[in-house]
C-alpha positions as a LaTeX table, in Angstrom:
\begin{tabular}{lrrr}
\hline
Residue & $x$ (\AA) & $y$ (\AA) & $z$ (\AA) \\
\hline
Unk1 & 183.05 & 35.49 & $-54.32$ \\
Unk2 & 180.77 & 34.77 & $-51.05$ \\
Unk3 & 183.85 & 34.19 & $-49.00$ \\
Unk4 & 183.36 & 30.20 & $-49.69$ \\
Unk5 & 187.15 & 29.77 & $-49.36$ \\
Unk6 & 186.72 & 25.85 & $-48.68$ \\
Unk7 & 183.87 & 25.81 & $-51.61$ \\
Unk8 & 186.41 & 26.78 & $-53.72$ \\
Unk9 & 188.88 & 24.50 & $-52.80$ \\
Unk10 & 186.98 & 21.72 & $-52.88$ \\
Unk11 & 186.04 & 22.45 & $-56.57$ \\
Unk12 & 189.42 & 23.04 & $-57.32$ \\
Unk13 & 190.11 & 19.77 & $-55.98$ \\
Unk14 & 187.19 & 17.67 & $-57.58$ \\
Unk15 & 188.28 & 18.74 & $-61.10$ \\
Unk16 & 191.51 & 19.93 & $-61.86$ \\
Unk17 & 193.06 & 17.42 & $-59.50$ \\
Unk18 & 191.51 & 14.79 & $-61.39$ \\
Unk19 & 192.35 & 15.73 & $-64.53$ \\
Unk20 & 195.68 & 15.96 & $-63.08$ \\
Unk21 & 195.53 & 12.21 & $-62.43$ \\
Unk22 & 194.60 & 11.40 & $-66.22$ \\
Unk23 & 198.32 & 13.70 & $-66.84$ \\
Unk24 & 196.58 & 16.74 & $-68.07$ \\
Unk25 & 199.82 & 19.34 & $-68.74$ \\
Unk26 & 196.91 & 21.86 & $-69.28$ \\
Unk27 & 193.26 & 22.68 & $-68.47$ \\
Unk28 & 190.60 & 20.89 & $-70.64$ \\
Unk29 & 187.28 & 23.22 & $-71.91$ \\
Unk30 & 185.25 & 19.94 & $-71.01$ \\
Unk31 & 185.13 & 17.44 & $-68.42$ \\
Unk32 & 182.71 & 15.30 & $-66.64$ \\
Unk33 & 183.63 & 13.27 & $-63.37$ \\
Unk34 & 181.31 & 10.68 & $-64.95$ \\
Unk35 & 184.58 & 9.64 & $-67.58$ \\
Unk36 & 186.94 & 9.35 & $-64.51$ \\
Unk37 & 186.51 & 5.24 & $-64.37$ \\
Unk38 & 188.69 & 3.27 & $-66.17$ \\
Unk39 & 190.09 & 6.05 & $-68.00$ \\
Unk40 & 193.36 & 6.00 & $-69.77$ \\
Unk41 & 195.67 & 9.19 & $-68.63$ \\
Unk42 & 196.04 & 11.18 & $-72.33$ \\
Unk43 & 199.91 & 10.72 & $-71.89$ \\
Unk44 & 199.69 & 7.20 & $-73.81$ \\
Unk45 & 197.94 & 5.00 & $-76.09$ \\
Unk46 & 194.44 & 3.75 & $-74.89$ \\
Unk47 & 194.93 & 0.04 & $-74.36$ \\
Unk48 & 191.77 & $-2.08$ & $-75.07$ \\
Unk49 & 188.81 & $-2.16$ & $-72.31$ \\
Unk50 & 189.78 & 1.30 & $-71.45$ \\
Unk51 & 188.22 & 4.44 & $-71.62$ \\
Unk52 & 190.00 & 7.30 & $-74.03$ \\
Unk53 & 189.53 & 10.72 & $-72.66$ \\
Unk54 & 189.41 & 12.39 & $-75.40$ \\
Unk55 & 188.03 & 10.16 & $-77.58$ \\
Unk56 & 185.40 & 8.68 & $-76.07$ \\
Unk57 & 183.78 & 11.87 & $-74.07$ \\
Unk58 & 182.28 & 15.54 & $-75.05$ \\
Unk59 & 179.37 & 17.20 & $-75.32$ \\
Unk60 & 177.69 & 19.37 & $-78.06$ \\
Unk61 & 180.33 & 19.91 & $-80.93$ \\
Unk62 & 182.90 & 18.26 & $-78.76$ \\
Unk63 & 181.96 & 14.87 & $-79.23$ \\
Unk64 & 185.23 & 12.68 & $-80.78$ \\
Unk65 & 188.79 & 14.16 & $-80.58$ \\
Unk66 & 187.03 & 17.54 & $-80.90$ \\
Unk67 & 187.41 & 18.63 & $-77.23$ \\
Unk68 & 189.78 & 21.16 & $-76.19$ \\
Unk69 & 192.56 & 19.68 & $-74.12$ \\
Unk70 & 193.98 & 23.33 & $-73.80$ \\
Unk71 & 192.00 & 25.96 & $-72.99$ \\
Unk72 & 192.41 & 29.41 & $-71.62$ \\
Unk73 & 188.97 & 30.23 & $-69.58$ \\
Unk74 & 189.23 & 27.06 & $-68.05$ \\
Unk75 & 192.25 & 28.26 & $-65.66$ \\
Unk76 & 189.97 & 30.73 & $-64.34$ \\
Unk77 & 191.21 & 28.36 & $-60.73$ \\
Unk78 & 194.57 & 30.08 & $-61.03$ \\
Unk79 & 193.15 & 33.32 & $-61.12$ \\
Unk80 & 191.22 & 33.00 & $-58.18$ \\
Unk81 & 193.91 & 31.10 & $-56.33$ \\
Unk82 & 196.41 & 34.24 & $-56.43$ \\
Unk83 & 193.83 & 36.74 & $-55.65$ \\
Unk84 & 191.66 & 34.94 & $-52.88$ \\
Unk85 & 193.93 & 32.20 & $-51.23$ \\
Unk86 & 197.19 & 33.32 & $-51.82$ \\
Unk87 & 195.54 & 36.87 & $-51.16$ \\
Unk88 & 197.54 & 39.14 & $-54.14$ \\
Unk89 & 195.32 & 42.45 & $-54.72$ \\
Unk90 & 196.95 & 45.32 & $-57.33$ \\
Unk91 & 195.99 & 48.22 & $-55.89$ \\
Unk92 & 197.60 & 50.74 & $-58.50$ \\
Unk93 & 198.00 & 49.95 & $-61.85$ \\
Unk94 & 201.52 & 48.18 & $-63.16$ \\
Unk95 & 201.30 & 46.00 & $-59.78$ \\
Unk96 & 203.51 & 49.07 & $-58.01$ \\
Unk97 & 201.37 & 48.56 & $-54.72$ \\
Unk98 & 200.27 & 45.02 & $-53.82$ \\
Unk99 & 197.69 & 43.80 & $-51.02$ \\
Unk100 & 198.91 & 40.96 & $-49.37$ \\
Unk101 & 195.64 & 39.52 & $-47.86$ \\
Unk102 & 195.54 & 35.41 & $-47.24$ \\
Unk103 & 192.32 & 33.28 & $-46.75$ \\
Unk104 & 193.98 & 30.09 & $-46.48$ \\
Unk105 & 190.83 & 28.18 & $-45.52$ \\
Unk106 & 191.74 & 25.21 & $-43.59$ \\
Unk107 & 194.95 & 24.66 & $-45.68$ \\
Unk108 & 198.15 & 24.54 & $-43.75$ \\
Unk109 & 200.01 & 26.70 & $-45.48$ \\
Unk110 & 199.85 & 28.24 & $-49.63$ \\
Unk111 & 202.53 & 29.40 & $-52.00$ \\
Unk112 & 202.84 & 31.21 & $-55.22$ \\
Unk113 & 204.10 & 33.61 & $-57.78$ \\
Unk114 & 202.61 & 36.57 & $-59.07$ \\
Unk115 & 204.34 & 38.22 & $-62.21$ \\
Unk116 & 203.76 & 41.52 & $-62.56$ \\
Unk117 & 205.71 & 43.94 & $-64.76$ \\
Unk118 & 208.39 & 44.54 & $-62.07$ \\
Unk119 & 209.24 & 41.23 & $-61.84$ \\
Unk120 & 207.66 & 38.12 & $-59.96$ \\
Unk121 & 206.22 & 38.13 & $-56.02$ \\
Unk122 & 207.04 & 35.21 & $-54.35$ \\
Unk123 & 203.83 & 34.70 & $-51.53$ \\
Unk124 & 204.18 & 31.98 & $-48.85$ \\
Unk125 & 201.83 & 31.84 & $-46.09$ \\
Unk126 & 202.27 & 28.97 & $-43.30$ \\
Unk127 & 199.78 & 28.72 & $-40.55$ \\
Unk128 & 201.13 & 28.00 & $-37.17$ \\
Unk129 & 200.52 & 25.91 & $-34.15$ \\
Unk130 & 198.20 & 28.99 & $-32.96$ \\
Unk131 & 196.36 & 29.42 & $-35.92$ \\
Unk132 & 198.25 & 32.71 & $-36.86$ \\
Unk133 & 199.13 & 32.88 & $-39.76$ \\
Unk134 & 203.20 & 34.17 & $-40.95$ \\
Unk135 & 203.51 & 35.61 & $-44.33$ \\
Unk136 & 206.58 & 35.81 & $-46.31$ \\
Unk137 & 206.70 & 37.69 & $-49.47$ \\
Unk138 & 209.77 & 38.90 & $-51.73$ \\
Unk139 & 209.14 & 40.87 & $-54.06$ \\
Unk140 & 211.28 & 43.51 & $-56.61$ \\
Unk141 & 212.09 & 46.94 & $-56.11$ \\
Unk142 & 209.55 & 49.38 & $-57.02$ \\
Unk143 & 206.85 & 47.41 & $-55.47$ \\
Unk144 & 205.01 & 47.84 & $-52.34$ \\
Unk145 & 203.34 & 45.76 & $-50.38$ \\
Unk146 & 200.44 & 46.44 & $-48.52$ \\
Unk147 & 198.87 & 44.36 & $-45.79$ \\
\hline
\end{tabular}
């Protein structure tokens, strides 16, 4: 929350992209960069000499197919994406008024969706040869949006 836009990225990066890269469909309660070598993606069977994700890993009471795989607070990342990249605010309650407020970092260009009881907000902000950068949002009647 220190305005360490890039910080955050870079985190985001680090972890979720890798777990991406073992085929994670979800976000896992526990993972270690450490396991990342000659690990087996957890979309087929382990073949011999290589590591099993989430076999062979944990900590605590985690240890040995006890891991979570799925796990709610550990998409916290999409949270923060949609309010401090992507730049959605509620302002009233029901999402009726949105802030539309983009800290795209040194990323080219961000898009998302935001559901809100309305109906979804579709954000896309591109950064342009100036720097600038354009915002395009649609969003469903009875919300405002608020720059």
């Amino acid at each position: 929350m220190a305005g360490d836009y890039e910080g955050g990225l870079r985190v985001i990066r680090d972890y979720w992209r890798k777990m991406l890269d073992l085929d994670a469909t979800t976000f896992w309660v526990d993972f270690n960069l450490d396991w990342i070598p000659n690990a087996c993606g957890i979309d087929r069977l382990v073949p011999d000499g290589m590591k099993d994700i989430h076999a062979d890993f944990g900590a605590y009471c985690y240890k040995g197919l006890r891991h979570s795989l799925c796990h709610g607070r550990a998409a916290g990342p999409t949270a923060w994406l949609s309010e401090h990249i992507l730049g959605v605010k509620p302002l009233q309650p029901g999402c009726t008024v949105l802030q539309i407020k983009p800290n795209l970092g040194k990323l080219e260009s961000a898009e998302g969706a935001f559901p809100t009881p309305q109906g979804t907000v579709k954000v896309r902000h591109t950064r342009t040869a100036s720097g600038k950068v354009d915002t395009a949002v649609t969003a469903p009647k009875g919300i405002e949006i608020v720059r």
